[in-house]
C-alpha positions as CSV (number, residue, x, y, z in Angstrom):
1,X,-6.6,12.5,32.0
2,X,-6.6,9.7,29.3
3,X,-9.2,7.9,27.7
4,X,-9.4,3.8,27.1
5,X,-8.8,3.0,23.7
6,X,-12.2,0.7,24.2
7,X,-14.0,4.1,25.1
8,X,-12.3,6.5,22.5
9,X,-15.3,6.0,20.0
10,X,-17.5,7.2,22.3
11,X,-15.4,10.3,22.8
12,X,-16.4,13.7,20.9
13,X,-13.3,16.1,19.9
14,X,-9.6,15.3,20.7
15,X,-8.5,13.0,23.7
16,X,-5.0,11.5,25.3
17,X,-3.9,7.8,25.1
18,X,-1.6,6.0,26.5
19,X,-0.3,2.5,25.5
20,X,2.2,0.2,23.8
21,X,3.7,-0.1,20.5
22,X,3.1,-3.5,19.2
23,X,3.7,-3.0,15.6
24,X,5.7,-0.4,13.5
25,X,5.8,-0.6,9.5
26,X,7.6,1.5,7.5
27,X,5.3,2.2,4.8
28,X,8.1,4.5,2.8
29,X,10.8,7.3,4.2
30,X,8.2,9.7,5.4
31,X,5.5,7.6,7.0
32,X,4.9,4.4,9.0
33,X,2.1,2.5,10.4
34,X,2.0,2.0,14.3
35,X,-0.1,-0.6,15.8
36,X,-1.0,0.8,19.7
37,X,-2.2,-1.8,22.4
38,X,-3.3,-0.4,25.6
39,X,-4.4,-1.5,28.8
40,X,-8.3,-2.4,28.0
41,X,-6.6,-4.8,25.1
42,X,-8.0,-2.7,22.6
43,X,-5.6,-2.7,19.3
44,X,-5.9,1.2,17.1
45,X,-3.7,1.6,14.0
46,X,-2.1,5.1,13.4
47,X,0.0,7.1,10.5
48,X,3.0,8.8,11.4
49,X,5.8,11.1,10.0
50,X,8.6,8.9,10.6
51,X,11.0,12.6,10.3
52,X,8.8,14.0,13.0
53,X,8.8,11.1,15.3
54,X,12.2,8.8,14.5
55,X,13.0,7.4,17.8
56,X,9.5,5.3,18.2
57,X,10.5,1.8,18.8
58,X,8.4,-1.7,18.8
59,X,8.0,-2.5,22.7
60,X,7.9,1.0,23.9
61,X,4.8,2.8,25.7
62,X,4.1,6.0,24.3
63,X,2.0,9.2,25.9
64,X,0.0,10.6,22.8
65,X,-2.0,14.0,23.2
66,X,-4.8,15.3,21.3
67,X,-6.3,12.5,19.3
68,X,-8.5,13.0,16.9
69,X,-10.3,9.7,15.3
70,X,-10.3,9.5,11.2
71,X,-14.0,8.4,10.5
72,X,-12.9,8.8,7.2
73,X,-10.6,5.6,6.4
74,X,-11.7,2.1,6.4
75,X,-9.1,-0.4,7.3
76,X,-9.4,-4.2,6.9
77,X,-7.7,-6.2,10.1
């Protein structure tokens, strides 16, 4: 079962997605920022370990379990 990226904030605890890489940055060699677009049109921004996950390419669609949402971090778009 996945949840809309539209609908993750209504979500409580962890939850699957399942969309496209738009973006990938490579911040430095461990990390990289991933911009995800799935299919409500709804654009999320994650961190990665780029050692953990090396084969993610731009383009591709990608099955993520057990999201959690950093309430945390602000990030200007």
């Amino acid at each position: 079962m996945y949840t809309p990226l539209s609908e993750a904030a209504e979500e409580e605890g962890d939850f699957n997605v399942v969309a496209k890489v738009t973006q990938i940055v490579n911040r430095d060699y461990y990390t990289a920022d991933i911009r995800l677009k799935d299919i409500s049109k709804t654009t999320w921004f994650l961190t990665v370990s780029r050692r953990k996950f090396p084969r993610i390419q731009e383009g591709s669609i990608v099955k993520i379990r057990s999201v959690n949402i950093d309430t945390e971090t602000e990030r200007e778009r």
